[in-house]
N, C-alpha and C positions, 0 to 999 in steps of 0.2 A: 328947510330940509324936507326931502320926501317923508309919508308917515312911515312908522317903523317896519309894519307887517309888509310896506310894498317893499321898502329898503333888503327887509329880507330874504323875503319870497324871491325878487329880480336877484340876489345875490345866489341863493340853492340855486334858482333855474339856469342861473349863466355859468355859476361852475358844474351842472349837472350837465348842459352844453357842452360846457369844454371839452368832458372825458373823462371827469372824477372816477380814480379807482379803477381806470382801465387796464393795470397789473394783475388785477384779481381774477381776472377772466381769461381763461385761455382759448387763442383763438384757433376756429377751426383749420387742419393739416390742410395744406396746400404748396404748389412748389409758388416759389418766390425768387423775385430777383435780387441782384445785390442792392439798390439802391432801398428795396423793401429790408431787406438782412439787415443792411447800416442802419434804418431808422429802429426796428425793434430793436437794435443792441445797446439804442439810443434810451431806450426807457421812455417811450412819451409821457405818460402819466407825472415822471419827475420834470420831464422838461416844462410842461404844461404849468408845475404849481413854480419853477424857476421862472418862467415868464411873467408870471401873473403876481409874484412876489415882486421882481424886479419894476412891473411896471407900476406896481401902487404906491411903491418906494418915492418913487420919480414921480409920480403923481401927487403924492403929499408935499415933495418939497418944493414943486411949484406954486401948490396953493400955499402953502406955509409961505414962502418967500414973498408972493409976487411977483415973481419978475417974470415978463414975458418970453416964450418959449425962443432963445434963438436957434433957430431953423437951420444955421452953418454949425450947430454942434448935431447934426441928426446922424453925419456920418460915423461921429466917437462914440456916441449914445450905439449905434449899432454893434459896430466891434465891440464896446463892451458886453454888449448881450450876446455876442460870439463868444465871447472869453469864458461868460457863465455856461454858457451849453455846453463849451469844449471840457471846462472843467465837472460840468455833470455828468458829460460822456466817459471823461476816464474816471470817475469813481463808479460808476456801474456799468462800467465795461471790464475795469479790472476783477470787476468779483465776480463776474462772469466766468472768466476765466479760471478763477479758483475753485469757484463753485460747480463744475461743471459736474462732480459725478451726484452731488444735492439736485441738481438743474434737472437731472434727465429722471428724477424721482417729480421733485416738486411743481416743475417748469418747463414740461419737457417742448416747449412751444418756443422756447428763447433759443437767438439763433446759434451759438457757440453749442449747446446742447443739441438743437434739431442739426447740426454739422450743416447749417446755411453759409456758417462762416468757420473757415478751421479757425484754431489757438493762433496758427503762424499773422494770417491775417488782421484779427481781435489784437493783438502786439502789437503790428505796423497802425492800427488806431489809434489808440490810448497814447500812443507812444508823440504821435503827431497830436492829439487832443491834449496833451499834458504842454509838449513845449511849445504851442502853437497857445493857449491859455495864458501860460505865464509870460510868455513874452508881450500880449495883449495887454496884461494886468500890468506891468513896469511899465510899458512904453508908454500908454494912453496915461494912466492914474500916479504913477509914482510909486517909489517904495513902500509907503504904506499898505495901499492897498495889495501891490506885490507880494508881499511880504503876508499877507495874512491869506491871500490867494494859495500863495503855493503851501501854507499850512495846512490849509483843506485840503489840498491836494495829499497830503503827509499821512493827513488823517482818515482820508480815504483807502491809503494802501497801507497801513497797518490792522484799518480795521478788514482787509480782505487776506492779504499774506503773510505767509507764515515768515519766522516763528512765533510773530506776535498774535494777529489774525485775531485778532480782540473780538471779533464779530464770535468768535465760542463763549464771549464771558457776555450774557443779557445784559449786564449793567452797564458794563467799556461798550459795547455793540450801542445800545439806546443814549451812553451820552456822548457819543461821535456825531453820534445822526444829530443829535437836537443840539449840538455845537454848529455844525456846520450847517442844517436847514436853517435854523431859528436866529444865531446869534452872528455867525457869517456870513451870510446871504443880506439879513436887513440892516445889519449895519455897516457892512460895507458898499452896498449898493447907497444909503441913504449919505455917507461919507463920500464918495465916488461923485453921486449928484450935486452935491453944495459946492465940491472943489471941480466942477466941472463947470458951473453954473457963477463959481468966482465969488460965491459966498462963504462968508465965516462959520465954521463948523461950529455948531451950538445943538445939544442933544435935547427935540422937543420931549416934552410927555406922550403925544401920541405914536412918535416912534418908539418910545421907552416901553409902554404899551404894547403897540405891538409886535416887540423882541420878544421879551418877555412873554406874553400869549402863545407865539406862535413855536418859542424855544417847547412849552410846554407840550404844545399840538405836536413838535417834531418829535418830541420822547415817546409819546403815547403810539405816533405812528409809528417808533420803532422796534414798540412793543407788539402791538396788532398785524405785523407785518407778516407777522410769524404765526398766526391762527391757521393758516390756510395751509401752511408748512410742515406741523407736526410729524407726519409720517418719514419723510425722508430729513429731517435734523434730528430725530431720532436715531435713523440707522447709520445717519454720519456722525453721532456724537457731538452733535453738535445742541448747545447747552445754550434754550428759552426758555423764557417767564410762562412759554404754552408747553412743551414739553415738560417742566417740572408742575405746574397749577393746573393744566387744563384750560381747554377753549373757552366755557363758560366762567370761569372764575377770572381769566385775564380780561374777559372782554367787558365782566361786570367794575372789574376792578377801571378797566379802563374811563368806562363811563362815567365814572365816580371823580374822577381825576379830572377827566371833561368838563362835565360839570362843576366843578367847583374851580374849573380857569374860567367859566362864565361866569360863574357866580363872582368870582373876581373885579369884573369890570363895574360894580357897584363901586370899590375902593376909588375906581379911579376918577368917574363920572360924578362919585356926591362928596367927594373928600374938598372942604376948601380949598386948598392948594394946587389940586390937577384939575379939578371940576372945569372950572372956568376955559377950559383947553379943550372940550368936550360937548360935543350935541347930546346931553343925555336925553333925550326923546327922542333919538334913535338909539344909540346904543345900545339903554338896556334892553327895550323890546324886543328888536331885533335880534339879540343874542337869548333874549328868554326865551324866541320862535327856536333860535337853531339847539337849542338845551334841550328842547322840549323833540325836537325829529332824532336828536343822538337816544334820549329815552327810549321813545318809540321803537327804534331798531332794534334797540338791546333786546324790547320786550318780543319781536318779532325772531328774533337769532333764539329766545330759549323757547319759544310755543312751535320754532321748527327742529327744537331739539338740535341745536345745532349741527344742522347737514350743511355738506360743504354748500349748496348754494347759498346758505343763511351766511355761513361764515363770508364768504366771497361777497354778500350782499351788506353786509356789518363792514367791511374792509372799504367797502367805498364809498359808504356812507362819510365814514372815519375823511379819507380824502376830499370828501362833497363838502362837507364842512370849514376844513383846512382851505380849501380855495374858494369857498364865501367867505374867509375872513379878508382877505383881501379886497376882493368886489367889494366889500361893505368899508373898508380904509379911510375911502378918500371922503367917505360920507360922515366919518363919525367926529 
């Protein structure tokens, strides 16, 4: 196995590549066409870490299995990564549209808010991204996966519309997110892969691993999501763990949290039982290298007194990390 510092370093830099945290930034006003409108209503940033989720998925359970990639399932393998995007598009496209008078405070750069695209329009998508998804997730995969697809789906419009619109309570709001990033995303893609692939579905440790890991990354993100937000979920009543603690205190708290899911992977790596499952001369280093840059930022977000570019520069840090864990997957 590569040594750990290069495993990691090539993991930061290739998710620093991708776009890590490119929500955080608003980009500068320009007129734009539809085809630019649809991809911003798109979220790249989520789609970015749904790509890169799915493809380490599928990447582990080739190496896990062995079997040789068959080349006539390239077409299913694609639509299903349609199915995921369509289903990412309507969970943040719908709250787009809820969010719109939050938007034009906190976001006024997205396109529902900058009127790139009206409401009527943002409807006829979501609306084709939802039954155009679910239909993907039965036909290709079967009930099961169906069936927990269009859950997410469920859980994405309660957490944006009212009267439930869960996204007001921090605690429903963060464990929606880190349901559906952390626990339906990898387990149903890793599920999807074996029954696609025609293997017997057996749950390794290293997927248990990184469910578990990344369920935790997905709460913390949906804590820090909200640092850069404060001003307008304040005046919309809208009820965060950064509105009631403070920028500084979520984001310490956050790191605290972080770190001790790194500090986690010691259990998994020297324990007798999962050890053996595990290149621990990469894992732990690697994850001590990425402990050690989530520190650093903290420490860089309070000596800037947290101004907004700190906070926006902590927020994507937060994602830079969340998608080297994946890069670093197939290695560990």
């Amino acid at each position: 196995p590569p040594p750990a510092w290069a495993a990691a370093s090539a993991a930061a830099a290739a998710a620093n590549s991708a776009g890590a945290g490119a929500e955080a930034v608003a980009p500068k006003k320009e007129a734009v066409g539809g085809l630019q409108a649809f991809w911003k209503f798109l979220r790249p940033h989520t789609i970015r870490g749904t790509i890169l989720g799915s493809s380490a998925m599928v990447a582990r359970v080739v190496l896990e299995t062995g079997k040789t990639p068959d080349w006539t399932l390239l077409p299913t393998a694609a639509l299903g990564v349609l199915a995921l995007l369509c289903g990412n598009g309507y969970i943040v496209g719908i709250n787009q549209i809820y969010d719109v008078s939050i938007d034009v405070i906190n976001k006024p750069y997205l396109p529902v808010a900058a009127k790139e695209l009206t409401v009527g329009q943002a409807w006829v998508l979501i609306v084709v991204m939802a039954v155009g998804g679910v239909s993907l997730a039965y036909s290709l995969f079967g009930p099961l996966i169906g069936s927990l697809y269009a859950f997410g789906l469920f859980l994405g419009t309660i957490y944006s519309v009212p009267p439930l619109r869960l996204k007001q309570s921090a605690i429903a709001a963060a464990l929606i997110i880190a349901t559906v990033r952390g626990l339906l995303l990898n387990f149903g893609v890793y599920y999807a892969t074996r029954s696609m692939l025609r293997v017997p579905f057996t749950l390794s440790y290293p997927t248990a691993f990184i469910t578990c890991f990344c369920t935790v990354f997905a709460l913390v993100i949906a804590v820090t999501k909200d640092l850069p937000d404060v001003q307008g979920d304040r005046d919309n009543s809208i009820d965060t763990f950064a509105t009631r603690f403070g920028v500084e205190k979520v984001a310490t708290a956050a790191t605290c949290v972080l770190a001790a899911n790194y500090a986690q992977t010691l259990l998994w790596a020297l324990n007798g039982t999962t050890g053996p499952f595990f290149r621990a001369s990469v894992i732990l280093p690697s994850h001590g290298i990425l402990a050690l840059m989530l520190v650093r930022g903290l420490f860089r977000l309070r000596k800037a007194q947290c101004s907004m570019d700190a906070i926006q520069a902590f927020y994507r840090l937060i994602w830079l990390l969340f998608y080297s864990e994946y890069f670093l997957f197939p290695l560990i």
